[in-house]
N, C-alpha and C positions, 0 to 999 in steps of 0.2 A: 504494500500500500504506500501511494507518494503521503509524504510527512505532509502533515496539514493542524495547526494549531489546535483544533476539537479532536482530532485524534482519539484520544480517552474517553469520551462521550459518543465519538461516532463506533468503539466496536462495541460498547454497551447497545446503541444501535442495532450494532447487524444482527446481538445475540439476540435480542427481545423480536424483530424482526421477519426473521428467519423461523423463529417458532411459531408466530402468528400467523408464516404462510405456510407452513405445513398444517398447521390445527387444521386452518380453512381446506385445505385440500384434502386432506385424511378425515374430514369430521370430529380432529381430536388426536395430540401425538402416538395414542394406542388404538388409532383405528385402520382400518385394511384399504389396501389398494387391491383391487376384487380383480385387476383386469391383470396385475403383475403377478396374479395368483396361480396364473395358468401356466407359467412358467416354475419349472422342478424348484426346490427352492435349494438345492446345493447347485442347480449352472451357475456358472460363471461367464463372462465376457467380458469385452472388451471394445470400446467407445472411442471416437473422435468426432470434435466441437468444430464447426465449419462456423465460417462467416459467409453470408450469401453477396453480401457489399464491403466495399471499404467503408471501414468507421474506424476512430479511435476507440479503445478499449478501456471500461470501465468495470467495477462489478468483481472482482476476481475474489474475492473477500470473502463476499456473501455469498457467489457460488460455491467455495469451500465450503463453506459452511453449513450451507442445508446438508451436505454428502456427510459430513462431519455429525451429523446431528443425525443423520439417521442410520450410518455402516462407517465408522474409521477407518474400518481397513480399506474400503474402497481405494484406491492411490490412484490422482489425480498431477499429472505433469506440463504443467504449463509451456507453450513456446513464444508465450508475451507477457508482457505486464500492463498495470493499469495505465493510460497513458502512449501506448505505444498505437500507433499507425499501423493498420493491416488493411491489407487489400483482398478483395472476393476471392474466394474458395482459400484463402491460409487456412489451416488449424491451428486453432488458438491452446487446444489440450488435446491429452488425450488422455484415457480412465482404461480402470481393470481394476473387477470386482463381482461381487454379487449380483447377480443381472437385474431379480428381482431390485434390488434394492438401487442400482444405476437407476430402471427408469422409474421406480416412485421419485426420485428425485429430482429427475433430468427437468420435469415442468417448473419446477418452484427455482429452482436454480438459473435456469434460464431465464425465467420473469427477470427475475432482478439484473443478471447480465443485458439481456437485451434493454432493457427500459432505461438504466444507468449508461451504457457506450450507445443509446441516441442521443443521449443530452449531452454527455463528452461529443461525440460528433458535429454535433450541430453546434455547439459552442467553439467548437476546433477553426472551421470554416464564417463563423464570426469574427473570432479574432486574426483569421488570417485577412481578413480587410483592412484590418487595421495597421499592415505590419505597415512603415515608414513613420507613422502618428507616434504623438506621446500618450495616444488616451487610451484607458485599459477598460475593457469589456465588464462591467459588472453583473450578478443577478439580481433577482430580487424575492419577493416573499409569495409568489404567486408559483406554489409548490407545490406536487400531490401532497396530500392528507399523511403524514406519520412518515414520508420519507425528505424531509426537510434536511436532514442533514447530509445523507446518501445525495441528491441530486444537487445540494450545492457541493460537494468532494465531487462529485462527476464535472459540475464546470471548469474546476481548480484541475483536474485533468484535463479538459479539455483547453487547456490554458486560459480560460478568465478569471476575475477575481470575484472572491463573495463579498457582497454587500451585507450588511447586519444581518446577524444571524436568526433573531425576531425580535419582541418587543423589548426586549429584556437588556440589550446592548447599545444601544444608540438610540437617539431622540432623529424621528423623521414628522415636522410639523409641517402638517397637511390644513389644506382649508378649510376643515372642520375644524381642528385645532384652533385654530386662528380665531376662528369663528366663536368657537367656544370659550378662548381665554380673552378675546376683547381684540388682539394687537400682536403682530408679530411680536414687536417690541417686547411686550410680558409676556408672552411662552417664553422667546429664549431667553428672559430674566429669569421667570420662574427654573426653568430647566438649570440655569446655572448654579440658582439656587438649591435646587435638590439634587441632584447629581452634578458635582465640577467638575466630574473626571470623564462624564461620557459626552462622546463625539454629540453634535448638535448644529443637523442637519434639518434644511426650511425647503418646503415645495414652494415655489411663485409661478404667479401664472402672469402677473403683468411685468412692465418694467419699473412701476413706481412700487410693488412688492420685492422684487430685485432691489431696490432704494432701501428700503427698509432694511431688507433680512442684515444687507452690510452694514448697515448702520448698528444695527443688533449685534452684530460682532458673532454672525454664524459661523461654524467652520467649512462647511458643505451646504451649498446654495442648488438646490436642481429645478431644470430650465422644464416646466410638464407643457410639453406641447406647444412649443415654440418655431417658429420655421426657422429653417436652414439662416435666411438673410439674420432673425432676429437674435437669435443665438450668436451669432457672430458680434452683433452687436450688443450683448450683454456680459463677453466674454471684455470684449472692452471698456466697457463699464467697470466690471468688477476690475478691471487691470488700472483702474484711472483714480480705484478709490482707495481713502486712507488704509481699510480693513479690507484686504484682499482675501477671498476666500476658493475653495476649489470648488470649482463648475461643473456639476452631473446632467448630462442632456435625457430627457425620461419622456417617455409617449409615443405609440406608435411608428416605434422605428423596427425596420426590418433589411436586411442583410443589402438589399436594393442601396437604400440609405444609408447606411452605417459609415459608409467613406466620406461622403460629403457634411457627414454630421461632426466626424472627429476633425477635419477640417479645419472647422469654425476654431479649433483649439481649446476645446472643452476637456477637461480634464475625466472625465469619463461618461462612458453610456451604459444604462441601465435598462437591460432587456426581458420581458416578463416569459417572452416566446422560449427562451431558452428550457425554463421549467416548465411550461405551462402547457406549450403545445408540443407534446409527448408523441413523437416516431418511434419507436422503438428498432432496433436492428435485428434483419434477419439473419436467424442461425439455426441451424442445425446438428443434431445429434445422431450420427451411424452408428448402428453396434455390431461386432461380427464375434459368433457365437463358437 
């Protein structure tokens, strides 16, 4: 697994996980897979993991792990890692074990490989838009349900960065905020006040909220749905003012745009499609008996 700060938290992650997708597939960790039943339950065999496209490679963790969680001795040999570039038809593994127990597992395992190296993927090919720019690819919180931490480590493979990780870590005031506390001005007072050590970042949607957040002495200022032209011109605003802040461009950007948006010279773009609109990659499992 590439080192990534939550580390610790994310393989509590895969354990919790990884048992939740088996219960659901098994009806419960003590329940039968009725069709692996037809098979003798001393064969054995032996397995190889195809990719049907090139994608980067995600997931390598949690496919251990389901095998891990239901036959150890299963032995599982990798010819990639997370993070690596492979192209259609490579074999990513290969396996030998209990057969029965190879394909109870081969679905759940697979879920998470395929579902994690699409969003590595498709965040790979985002960032490579970027390459000459100084601005770096972020995500955001618009993440399947309970794998929050899993598809933001797939972006960080997929070379982008993660954006907070939820509420719990940085202040992102949004226009209800605003709305709610009176005044850019007093959220990020307030915020300063209750937390002085967390980042405290403001969404603006005009330029004279642009006016404010700097004045407010935000550290992270993002442009939500600003055009190309206006953006450019708020990056020089923020460059013109006493309290310079780092410029996030947010809204409806898609790979199309993404070059003309880092551009502008914004210090980063934050994409919801990364997590959000879920490809998963095709692969497959051969077994010969």
């Amino acid at each position: 697994m590439i080192e990534i700060p939550y580390q610790a938290k994310l393989k509590e992650n895969i354990e919790y996980q990884v048992k939740r997708a088996l219960e659901e597939d098994l009806n419960g960790l003590d329940g039968v897979d009725v069709t692996a039943e037809l098979i003798n339950a001393d064969k054995t065999a032996k397995g190889r993991l195809i990719t049907r496209e090139d994608c980067v490679v995600c997931g390598i963790d949690w496919f251990n792990a389901v095998f891990e969680a239901l036959d150890p001795s299963i032995s599982i040999e990798w010819k990639c890692q997370d993070g690596d570039k492979v192209a259609a038809n490579d074999t990513l593994c290969e396996l030998e074990g209990n057969a029965r127990n190879i394909l109870t597992a081969e679905r759940s395992a697979m879920n998470f490989l395929q579902t994690l190296s699409g969003t590595a993927t498709i965040t790979s090919r985002y960032v490579r838009e970027l390459k000459g720019t100084n601005c770096q690819l972020l995500d955001t919180r618009k993440t399947v349900p309970m794998l929050r931490l899993a598809q933001k480590y797939a972006v960080y493979c997929g070379g982008g960065k993660n954006h907070r990780m939820g509420l719990y870590d940085a202040f992102l005031i949004k226009e209800n905020h605003i709305v709610s506390t009176g005044s850019i001005e007093e959220a990020v007072a307030t915020a300063r006040r209750n937390h002085p050590k967390t980042l405290v970042e403001v969404e603006v949607e005009t330029f004279a909220q642009l006016d404010q957040a700097l004045d407010a002495g935000a550290d992270v200022i993002m442009l939500d749905n600003f055009s190309v032209d206006d953006m450019r011109t708020g990056v020089a605003i923020n460059q013109m003012h006493s309290h310079t802040a780092k410029i996030e461009a947010s809204g409806n950007v898609t790979i199309e745009t993404l070059r003309d948006i880092a551009e502008t010279g914004v210090d980063y773009i934050s994409v919801g499609a990364l997590t959000k609109h879920v490809k998963a990659v095709d692969l497959s499992l051969r077994l010969t008996l």
